[in-house]
VEXSEKE-644687 format. One record per residue (C-alpha): residue number from 0; x, y, z. Coordinates in nm, 3 decimals, decimal comma. Layout:
! VEXSEKE-644687
+-----+---------+---------+---------+
!   n !       x !       y !       z !
+-----+---------+---------+---------+
! NUM !       X !       Y !       Z !
...
+-----+---------+---------+---------+
! end
This chain:
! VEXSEKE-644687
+-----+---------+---------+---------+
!   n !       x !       y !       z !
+-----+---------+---------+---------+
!   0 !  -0,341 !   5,649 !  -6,095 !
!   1 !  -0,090 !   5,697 !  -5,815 !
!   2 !   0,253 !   5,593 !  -5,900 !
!   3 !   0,486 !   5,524 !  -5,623 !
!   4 !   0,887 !   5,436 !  -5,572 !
!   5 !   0,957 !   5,194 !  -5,262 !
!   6 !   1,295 !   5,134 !  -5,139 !
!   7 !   1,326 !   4,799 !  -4,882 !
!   8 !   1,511 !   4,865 !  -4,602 !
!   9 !   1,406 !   4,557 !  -4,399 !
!  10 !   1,201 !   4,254 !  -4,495 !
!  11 !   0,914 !   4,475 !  -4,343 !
!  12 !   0,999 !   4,781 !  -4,430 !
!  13 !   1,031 !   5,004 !  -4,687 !
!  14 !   1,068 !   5,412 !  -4,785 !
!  15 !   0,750 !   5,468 !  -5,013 !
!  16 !   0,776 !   5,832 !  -5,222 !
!  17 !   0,503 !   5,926 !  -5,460 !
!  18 !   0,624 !   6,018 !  -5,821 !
!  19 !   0,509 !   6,220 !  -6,056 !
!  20 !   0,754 !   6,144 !  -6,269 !
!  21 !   1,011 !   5,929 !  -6,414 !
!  22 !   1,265 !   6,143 !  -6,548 !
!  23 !   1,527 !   5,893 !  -6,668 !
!  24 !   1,661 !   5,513 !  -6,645 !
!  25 !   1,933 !   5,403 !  -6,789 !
!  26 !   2,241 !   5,138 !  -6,686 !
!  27 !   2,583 !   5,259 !  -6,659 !
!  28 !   2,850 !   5,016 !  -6,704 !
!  29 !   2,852 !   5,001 !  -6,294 !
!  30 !   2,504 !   5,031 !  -6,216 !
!  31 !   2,096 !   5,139 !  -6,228 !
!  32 !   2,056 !   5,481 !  -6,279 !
!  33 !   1,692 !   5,656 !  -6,223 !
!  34 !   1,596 !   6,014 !  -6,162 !
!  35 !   1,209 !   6,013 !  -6,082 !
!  36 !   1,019 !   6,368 !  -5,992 !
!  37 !   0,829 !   6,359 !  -5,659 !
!  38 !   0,627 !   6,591 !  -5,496 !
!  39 !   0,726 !   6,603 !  -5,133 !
!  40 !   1,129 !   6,537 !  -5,189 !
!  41 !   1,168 !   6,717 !  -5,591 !
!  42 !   1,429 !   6,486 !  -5,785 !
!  43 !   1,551 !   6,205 !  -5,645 !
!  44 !   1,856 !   6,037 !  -5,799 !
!  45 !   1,793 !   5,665 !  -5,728 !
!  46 !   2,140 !   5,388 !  -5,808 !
!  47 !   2,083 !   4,982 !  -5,805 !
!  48 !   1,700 !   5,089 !  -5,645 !
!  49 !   1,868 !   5,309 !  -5,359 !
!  50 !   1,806 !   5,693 !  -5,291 !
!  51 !   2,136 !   5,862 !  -5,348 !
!  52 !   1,997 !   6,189 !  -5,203 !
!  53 !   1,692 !   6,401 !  -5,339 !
!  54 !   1,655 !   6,776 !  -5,402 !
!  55 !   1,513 !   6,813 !  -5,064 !
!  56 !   1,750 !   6,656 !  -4,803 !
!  57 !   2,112 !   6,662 !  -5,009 !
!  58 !   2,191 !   7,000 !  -4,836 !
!  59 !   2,250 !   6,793 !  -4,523 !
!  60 !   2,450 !   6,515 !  -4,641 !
!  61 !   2,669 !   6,723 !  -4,816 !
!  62 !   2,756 !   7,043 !  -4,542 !
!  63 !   2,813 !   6,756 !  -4,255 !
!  64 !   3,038 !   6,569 !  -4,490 !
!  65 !   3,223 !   6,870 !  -4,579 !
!  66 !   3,210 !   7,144 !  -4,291 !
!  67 !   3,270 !   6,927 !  -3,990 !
!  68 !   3,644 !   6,840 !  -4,101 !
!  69 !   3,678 !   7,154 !  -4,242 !
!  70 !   3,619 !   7,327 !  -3,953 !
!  71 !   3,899 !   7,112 !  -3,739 !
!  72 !   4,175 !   7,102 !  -4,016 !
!  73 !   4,395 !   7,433 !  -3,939 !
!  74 !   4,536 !   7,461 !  -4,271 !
!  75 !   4,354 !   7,207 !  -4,553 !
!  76 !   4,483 !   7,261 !  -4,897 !
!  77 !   4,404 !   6,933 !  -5,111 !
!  78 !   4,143 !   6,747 !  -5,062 !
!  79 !   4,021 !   6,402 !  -5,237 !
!  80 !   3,677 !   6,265 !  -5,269 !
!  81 !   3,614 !   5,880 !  -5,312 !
!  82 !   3,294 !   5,927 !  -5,502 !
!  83 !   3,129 !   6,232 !  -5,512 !
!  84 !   3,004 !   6,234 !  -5,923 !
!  85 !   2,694 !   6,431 !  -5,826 !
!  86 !   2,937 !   6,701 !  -5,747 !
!  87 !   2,767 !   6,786 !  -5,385 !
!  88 !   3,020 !   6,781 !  -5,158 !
!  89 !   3,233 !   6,931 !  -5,434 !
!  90 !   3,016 !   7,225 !  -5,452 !
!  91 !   3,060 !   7,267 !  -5,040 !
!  92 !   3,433 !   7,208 !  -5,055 !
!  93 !   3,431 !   7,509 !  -5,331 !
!  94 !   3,311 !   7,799 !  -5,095 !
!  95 !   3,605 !   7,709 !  -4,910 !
!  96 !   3,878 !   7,978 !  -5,098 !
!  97 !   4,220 !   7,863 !  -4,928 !
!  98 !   4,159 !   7,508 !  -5,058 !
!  99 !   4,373 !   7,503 !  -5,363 !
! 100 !   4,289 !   7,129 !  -5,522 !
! 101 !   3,986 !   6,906 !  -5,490 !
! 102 !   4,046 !   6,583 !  -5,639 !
! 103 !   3,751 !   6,368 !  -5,737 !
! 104 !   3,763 !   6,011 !  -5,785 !
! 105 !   3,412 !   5,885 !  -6,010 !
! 106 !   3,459 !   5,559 !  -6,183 !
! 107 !   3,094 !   5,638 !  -6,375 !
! 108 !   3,109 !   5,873 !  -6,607 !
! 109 !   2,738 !   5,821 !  -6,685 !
! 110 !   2,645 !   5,934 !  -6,338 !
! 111 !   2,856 !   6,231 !  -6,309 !
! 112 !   2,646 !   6,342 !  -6,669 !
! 113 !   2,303 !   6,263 !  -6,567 !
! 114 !   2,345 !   6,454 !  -6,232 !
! 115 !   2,470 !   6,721 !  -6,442 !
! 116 !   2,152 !   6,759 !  -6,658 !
! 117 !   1,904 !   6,700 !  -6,360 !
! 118 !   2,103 !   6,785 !  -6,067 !
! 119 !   2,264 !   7,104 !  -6,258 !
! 120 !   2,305 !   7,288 !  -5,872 !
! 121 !   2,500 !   7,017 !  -5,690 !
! 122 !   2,700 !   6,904 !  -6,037 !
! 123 !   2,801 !   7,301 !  -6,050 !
! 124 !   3,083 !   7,258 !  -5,836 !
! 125 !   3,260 !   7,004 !  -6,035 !
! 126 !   3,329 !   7,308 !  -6,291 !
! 127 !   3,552 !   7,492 !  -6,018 !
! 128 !   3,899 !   7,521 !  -6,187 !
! 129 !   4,021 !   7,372 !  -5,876 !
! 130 !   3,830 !   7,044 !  -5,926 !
! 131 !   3,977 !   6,710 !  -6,089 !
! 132 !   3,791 !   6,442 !  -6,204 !
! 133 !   3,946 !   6,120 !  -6,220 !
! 134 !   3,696 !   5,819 !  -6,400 !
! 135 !   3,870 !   5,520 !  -6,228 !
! 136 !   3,830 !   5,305 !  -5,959 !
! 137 !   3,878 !   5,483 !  -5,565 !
! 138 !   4,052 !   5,198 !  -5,434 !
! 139 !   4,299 !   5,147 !  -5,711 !
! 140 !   4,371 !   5,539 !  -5,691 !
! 141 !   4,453 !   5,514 !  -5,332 !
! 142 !   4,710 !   5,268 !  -5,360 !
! 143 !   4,943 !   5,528 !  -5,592 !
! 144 !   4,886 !   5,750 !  -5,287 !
! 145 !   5,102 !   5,838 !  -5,057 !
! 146 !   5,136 !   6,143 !  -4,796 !
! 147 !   4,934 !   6,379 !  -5,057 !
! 148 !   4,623 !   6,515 !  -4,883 !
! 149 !   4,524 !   6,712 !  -4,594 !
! 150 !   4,149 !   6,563 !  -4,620 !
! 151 !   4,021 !   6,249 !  -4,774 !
! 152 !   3,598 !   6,216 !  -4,788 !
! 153 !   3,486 !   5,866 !  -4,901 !
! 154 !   3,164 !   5,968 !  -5,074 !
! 155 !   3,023 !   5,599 !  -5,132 !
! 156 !   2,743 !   5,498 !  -4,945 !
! 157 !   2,690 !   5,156 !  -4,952 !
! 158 !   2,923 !   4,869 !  -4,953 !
! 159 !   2,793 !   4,639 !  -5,166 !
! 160 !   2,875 !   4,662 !  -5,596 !
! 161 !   3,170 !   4,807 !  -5,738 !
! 162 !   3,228 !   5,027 !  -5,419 !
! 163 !   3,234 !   4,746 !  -5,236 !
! 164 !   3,615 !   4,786 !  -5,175 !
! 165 !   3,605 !   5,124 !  -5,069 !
! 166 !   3,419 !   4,979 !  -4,722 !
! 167 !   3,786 !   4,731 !  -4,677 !
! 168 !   4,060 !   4,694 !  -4,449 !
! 169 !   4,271 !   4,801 !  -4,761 !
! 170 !   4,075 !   5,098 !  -4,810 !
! 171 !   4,117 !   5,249 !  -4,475 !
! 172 !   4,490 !   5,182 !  -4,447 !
! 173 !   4,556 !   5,297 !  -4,790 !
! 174 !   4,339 !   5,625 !  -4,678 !
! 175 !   4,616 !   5,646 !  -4,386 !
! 176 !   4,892 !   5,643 !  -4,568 !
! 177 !   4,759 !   5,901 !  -4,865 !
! 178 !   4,688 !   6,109 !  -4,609 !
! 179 !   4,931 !   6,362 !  -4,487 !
! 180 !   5,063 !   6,359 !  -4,088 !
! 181 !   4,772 !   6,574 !  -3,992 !
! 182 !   4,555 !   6,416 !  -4,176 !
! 183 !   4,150 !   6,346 !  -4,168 !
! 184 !   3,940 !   6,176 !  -4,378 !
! 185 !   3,519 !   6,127 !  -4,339 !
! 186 !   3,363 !   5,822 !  -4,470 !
! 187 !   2,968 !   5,725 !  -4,448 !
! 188 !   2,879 !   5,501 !  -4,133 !
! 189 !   2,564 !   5,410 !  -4,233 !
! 190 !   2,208 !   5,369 !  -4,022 !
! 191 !   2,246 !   5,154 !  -3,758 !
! 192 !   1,875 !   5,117 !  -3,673 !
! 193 !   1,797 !   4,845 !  -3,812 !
! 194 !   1,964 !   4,504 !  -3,742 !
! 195 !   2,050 !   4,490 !  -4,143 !
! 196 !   2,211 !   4,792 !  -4,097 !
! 197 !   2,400 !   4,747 !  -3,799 !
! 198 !   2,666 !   4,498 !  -3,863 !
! 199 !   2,772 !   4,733 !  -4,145 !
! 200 !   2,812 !   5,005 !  -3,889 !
! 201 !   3,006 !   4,721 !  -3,663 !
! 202 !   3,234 !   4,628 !  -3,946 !
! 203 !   3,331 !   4,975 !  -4,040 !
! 204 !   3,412 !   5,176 !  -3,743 !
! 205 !   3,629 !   4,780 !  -3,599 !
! 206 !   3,810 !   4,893 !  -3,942 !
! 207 !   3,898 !   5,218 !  -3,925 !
! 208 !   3,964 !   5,213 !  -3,558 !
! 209 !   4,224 !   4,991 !  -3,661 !
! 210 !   4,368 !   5,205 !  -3,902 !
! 211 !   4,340 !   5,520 !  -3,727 !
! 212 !   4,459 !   5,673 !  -3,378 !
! 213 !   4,135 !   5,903 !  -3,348 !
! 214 !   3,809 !   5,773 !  -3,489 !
! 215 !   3,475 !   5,962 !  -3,351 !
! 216 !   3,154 !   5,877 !  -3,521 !
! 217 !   2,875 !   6,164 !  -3,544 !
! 218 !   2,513 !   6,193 !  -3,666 !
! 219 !   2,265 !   6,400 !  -3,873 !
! 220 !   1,849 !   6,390 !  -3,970 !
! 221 !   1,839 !   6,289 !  -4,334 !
! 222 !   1,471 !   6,169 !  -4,394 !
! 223 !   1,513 !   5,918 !  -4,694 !
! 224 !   1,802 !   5,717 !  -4,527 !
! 225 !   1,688 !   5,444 !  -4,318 !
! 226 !   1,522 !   5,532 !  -4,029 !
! 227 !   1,553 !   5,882 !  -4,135 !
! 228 !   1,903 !   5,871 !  -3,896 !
! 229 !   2,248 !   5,862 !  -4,082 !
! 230 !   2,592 !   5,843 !  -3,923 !
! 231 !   2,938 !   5,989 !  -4,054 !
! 232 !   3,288 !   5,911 !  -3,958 !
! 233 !   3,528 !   6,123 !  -3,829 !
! 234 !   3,899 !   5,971 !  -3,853 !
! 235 !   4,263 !   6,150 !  -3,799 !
! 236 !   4,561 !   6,114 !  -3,792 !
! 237 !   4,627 !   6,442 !  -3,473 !
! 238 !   4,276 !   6,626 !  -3,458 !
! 239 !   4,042 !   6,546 !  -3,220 !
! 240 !   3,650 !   6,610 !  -3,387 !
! 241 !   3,564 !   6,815 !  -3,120 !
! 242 !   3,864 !   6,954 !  -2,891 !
! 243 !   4,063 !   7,046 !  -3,211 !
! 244 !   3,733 !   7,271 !  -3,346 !
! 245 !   3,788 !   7,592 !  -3,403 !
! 246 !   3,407 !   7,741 !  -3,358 !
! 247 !   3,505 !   8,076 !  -3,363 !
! 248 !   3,754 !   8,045 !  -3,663 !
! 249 !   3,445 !   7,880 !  -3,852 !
! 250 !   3,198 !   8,114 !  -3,748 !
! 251 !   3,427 !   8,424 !  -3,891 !
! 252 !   3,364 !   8,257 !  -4,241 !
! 253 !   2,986 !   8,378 !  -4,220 !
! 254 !   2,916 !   8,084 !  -4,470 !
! 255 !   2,553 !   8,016 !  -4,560 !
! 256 !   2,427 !   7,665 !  -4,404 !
! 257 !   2,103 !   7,552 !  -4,399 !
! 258 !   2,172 !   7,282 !  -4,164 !
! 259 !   2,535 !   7,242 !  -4,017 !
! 260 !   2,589 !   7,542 !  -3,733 !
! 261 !   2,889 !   7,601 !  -3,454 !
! 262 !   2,649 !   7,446 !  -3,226 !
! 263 !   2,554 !   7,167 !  -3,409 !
! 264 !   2,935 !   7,042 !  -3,494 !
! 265 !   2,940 !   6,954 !  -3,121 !
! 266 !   2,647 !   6,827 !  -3,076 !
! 267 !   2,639 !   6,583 !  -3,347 !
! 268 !   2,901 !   6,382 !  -3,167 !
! 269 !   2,638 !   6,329 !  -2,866 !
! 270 !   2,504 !   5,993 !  -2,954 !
! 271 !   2,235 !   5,806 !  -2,839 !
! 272 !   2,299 !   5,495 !  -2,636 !
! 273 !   2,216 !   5,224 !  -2,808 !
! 274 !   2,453 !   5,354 !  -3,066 !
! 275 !   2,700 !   5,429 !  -2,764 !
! 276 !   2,657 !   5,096 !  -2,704 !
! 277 !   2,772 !   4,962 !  -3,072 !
! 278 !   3,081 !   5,166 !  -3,085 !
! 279 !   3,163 !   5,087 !  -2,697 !
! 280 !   3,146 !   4,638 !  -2,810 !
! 281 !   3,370 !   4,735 !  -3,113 !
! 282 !   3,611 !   4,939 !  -2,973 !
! 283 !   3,627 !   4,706 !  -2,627 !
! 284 !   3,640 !   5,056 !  -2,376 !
! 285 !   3,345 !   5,293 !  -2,277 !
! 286 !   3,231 !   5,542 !  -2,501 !
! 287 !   3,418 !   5,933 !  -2,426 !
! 288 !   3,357 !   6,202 !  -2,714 !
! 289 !   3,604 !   6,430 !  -2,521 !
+-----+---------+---------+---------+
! end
């Protein structure tokens, strides 16, 4: 018999995956945790009925999260992660050799050891003698923060649960003023396909817009999130996404990727329209990636 995980994305739709397996369930004093074994994505780690990422498709979560500031920051040297207790964006911030500290804020210990049994790959990098881990809550770490990092990457998803507050007014400003006077920090703006979706993507980028002088939005292919189509933000305090990118600087590094390219950094910030068109009612001015 065929067993199958769905995840609802609308009333009327949902992300069906075929299992093979279920590898583990257990609850975390925060939330659902669920590895299951599939045959077209491998391992999927699945929190509160959500896919977090799967073997197949983390690669491009994690290198747009991580390369695309990295590649505009002239001279990063600490860097904190909201987040991140799988340890994949950790393990792309480590092939990065001038960055001397990589802070990582988990409030789940659980997590951070189940990815480290199933997910031992992604969960490497949090072994780097450069790496932190801090089990407490991202928003209450912020606010002890002040004018310490030259990158911040809010690693939460999905603003509902315990990391609700790291989607807040409070969170963003707090973000500003850790960050130091070049700062940049990334944070996940959801899929705005759907009309569910949308009004999170509304919320967010009216927030950090707010908070921020610069705030460019880009995109990536990432087949299990919601219409397949995911968006990041890109916020700073001086560097603009895409004038302040230093392709050729980047491209000296001769780093593997198996998605993110020179190219592809500038491109991501070409939007479609109808997204155009969310970002141009929130912000109350056209649209200009330059």
């Amino acid at each position: 018999m065929d067993l199958w995980f769905s995840e609802v994305h609308t009333p009327d739709v949902k992300l069906s995956l075929r299992t093979a397996k279920q590898l583990y369930a257990g609850k975390s004093e925060w939330q659902d945790i669920e590895v299951l074994d599939t045959p077209a994505f491998g391992k999927i780690l699945i929190l509160n009925g959500h896919v977090l990422f799967s073997d197949a498709d983390d690669f491009v979560y994690n290198e747009m999260t991580v390369h695309v500031p990295m590649a505009v920051h002239p001279n990063p040297k600490k860097v904190l992660v909201i987040g991140g207790g799988d340890g994949g964006v950790a393990q792309v911030l480590t092939l990065y050799p001038e960055l001397e500290q990589i802070d990582i804020v988990e409030p789940d210990e659980m997590l951070v050891e189940v990815c480290r049994e199933y997910f031992p790959d992604f969960a490497a990098g949090l072994d780097d003698p450069r790496v932190t881990i801090y089990y407490q809550n991202g928003l209450r770490f912020l606010r002890n923060c002040e004018d310490d990092y030259d990158i911040i990457i809010n690693d939460a998803t999905d603003p509902f649960g315990h990391t609700e507050g790291l989607f807040t007014k409070e969170f963003y400003g707090n973000s500003y003023r850790a960050l130091k006077e070049d700062g940049i920090m990334i944070y996940q703006h959801g899929s705005p396909f759907f009309d569910e979706d949308e009004s999170a993507c509304r919320s967010m980028h009216r927030k950090v817009n707010q908070a921020f002088p610069i705030s460019r939005v880009y995109q990536a292919h990432i087949p299990t999130s919601p219409a397949g189509y995911w968006l990041f933000g890109f916020a700073s305090k001086k560097y603009h996404p895409v004038k302040d990118f230093d392709k050729e600087g980047w491209k000296k590094r001769q780093l593997f990727t198996e998605y993110y390219t020179a190219n592809l950094h500038v491109g991501a910030f070409m939007l479609p329209k109808y997204v155009e068109d969310i970002l141009e009612e929130e912000e109350g001015k056209k649209w200009v990636v330059y």
